[in-house]
C-alpha positions as CSV (number, residue, x, y, z in Angstrom):
1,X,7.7,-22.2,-8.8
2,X,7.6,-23.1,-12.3
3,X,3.9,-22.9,-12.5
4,X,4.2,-19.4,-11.4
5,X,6.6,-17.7,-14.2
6,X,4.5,-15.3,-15.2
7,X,4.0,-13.9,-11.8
8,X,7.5,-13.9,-11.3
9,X,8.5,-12.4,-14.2
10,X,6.0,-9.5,-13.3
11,X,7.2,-8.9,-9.7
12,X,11.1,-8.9,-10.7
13,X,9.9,-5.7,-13.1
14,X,7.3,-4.3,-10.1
15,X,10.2,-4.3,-7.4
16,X,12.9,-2.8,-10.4
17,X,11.0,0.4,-9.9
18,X,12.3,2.5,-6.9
19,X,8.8,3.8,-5.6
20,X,9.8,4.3,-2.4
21,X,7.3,6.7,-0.3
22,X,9.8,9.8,-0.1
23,X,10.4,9.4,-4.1
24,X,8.0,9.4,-6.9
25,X,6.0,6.6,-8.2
26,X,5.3,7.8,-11.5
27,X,7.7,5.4,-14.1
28,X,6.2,2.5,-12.0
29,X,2.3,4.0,-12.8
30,X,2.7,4.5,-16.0
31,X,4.3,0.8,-16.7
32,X,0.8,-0.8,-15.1
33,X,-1.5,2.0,-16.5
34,X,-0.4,0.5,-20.2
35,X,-0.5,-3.1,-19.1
36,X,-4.1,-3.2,-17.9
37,X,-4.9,-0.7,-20.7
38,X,-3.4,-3.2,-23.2
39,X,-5.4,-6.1,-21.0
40,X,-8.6,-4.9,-22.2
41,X,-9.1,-2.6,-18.5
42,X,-11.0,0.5,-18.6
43,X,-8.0,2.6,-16.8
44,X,-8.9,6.1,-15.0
45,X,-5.7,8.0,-13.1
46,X,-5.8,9.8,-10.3
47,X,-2.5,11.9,-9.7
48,X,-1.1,12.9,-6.3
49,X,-2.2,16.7,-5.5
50,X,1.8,17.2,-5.4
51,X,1.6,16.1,-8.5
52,X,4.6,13.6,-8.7
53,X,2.9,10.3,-7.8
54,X,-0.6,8.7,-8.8
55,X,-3.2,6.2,-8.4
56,X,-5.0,4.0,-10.5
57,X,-8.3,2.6,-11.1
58,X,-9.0,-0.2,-13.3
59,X,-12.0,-2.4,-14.4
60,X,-12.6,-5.6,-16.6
61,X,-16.3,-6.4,-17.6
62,X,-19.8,-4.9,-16.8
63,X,-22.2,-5.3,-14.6
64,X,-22.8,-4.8,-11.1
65,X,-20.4,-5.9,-8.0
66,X,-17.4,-7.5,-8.4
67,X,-13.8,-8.3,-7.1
68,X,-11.7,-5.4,-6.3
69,X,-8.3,-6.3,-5.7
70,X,-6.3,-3.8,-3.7
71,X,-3.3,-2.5,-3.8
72,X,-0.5,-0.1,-3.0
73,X,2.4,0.8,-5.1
74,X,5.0,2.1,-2.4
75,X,7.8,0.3,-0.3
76,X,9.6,1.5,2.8
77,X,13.4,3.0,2.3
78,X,16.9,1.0,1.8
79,X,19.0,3.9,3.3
80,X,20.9,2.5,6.6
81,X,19.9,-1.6,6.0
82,X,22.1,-4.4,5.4
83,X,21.2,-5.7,1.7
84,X,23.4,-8.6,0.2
85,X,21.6,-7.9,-2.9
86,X,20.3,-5.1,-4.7
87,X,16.7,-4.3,-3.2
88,X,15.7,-3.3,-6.3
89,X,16.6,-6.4,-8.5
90,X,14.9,-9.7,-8.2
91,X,17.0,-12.5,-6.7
92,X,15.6,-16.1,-6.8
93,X,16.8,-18.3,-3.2
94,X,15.9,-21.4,-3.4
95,X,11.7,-20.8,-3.0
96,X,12.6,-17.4,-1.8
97,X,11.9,-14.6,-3.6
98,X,14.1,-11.5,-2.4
99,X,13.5,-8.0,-3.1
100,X,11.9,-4.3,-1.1
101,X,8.5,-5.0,-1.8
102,X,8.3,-8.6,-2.2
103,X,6.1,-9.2,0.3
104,X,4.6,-5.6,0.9
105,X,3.0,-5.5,-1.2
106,X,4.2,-5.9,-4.9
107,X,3.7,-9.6,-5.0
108,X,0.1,-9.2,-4.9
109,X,-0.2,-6.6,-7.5
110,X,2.0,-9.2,-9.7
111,X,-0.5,-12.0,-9.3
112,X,-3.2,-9.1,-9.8
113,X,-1.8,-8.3,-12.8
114,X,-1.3,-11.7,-13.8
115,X,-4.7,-12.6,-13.6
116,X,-5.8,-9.0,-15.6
117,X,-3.8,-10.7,-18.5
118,X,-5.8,-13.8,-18.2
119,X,-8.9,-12.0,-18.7
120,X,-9.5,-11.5,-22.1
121,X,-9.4,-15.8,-23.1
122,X,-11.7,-16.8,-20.3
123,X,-14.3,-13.6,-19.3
124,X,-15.1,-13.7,-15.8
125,X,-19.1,-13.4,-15.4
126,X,-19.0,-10.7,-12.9
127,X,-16.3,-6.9,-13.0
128,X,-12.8,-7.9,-11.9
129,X,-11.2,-4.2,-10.6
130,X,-8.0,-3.5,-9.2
131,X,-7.1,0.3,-7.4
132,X,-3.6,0.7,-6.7
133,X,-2.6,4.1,-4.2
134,X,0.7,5.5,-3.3
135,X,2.0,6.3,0.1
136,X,-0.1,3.8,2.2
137,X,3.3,2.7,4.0
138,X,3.2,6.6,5.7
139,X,-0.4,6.8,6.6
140,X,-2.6,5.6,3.6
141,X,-2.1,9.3,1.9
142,X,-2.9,8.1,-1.5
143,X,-6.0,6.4,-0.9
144,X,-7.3,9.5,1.0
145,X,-7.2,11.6,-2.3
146,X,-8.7,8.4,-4.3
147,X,-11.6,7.6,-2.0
148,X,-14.2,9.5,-3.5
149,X,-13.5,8.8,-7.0
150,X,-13.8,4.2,-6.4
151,X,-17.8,4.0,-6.6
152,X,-18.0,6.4,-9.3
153,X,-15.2,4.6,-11.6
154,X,-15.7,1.4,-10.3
155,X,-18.9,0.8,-8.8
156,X,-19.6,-0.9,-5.6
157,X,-18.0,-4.4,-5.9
158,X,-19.1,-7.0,-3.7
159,X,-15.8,-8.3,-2.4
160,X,-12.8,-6.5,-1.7
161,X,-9.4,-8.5,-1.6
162,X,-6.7,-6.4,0.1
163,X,-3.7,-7.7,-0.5
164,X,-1.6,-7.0,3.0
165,X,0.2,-9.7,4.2
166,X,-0.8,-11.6,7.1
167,X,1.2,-15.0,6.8
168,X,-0.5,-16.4,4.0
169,X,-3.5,-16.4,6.1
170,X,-7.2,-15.4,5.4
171,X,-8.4,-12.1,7.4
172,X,-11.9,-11.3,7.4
173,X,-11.7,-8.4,9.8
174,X,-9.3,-5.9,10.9
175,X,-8.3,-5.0,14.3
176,X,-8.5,-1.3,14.6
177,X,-6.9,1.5,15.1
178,X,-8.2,4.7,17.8
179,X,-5.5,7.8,17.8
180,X,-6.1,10.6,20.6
181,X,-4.2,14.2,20.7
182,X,-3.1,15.1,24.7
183,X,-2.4,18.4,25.6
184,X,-0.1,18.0,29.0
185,X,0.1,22.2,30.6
186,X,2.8,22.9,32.9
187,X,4.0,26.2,34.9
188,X,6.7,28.3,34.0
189,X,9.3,28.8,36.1
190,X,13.2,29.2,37.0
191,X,15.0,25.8,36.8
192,X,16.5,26.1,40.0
193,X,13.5,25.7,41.2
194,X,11.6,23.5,39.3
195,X,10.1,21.0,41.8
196,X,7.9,23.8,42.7
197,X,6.6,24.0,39.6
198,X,4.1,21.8,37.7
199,X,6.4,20.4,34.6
200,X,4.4,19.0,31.1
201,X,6.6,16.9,30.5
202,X,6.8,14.9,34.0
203,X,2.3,15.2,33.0
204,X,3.0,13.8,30.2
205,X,5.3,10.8,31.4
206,X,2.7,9.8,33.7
207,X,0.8,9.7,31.2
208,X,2.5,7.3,29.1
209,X,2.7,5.1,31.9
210,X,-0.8,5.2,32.8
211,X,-1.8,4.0,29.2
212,X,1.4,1.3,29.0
213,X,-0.5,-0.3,32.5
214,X,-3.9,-0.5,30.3
């Protein structure tokens, strides 16, 4: 992985900062706000409307379209798992890299980053953005606030690179997602005779099962 040190040295100070979703993200911000800042990116923040967390925006070159290269900056919790390392500290295995947010999804924003350093000695001919949100692990919270503020910072780009993993595999597509609210009404009545009674949550069991045979 030699050919990959600066990448590496990147991610081992990415997963050093605990921006895990029920914690702020702020120290970790503020380290890639100056970086891209000092990489020649037009930076515009975004904070959280909690105000302990933010997002950023970033953009290298004019012009129209683009790359956008997408990004979150928040891992899932430690508490209750079995590390035999420190999550937090970068711990080279073999071709392993081992760390909370390795693979989900700091290791993209270090070869993001990366390439934003290259930048400045070889120009690329079209806007090379990156947007980086918070809380995407618990619903995709940051990127909700940030939404309406990409075209009007960035642009429209004409590729989008989100930086999930999927198995070091190209996706082109995504597979969905539909979410329904059910309202299951019972009757009241004395427990001692409840068979009598219509009960919400037996309404609501069938339910489940009726959508577990689809």
């Amino acid at each position: 992985m030699r050919q990959l040190t600066s990448e590496i040295e990147l991610l081992a100070r990415l997963v050093g900062f605990r921006s895990v979703t029920d914690g702020p993200n702020l120290d970790l911000v503020d380290w890639v706000q100056g970086y891209l800042a000092e990489a020649g990116f037009e930076v515009t923040r975004i904070p959280s409307a909690c105000g302990t967390k933010a997002g950023l925006l970033a953009r290298f070159g004019a012009g129209p379209g683009g790359v956008l290269l997408s990004s979150h900056a928040d891992v899932v919790p430690v508490v209750g798992q079995q590390w035999q390392s420190d999550p937090f500290t970068l711990l080279e295995q073999g071709d392993r890299l081992v760390g909370r947010g390795t693979t989900d999804m700091k290791g993209f924003l270090a070869c993001a980053l990366a390439l934003a350093g290259r930048l400045k000695s070889s120009p690329p001919k079209r806007p090379v953005m990156v947007a980086l949100s918070w809380d995407e692990e618990i619903g995709c919270r940051g990127i909700s606030e940030m939404i309406e503020h990409v075209i009007p910072v960035l642009g429209r780009p004409n590729l989008v690179i989100v930086g999930e993993p999927t198995g070091m595999r190209l996706c082109t597509g995504h597979k969905g997602k539909a979410s329904y609210r059910a309202t299951c009404r019972g009757e009241p009545g004395h427990s001692a005779m409840a068979p009598i009674y219509r009960n919400a949550l037996h309404l609501a069991a069938d339910l489940i099962q009726a959508l577990r045979r689809v």
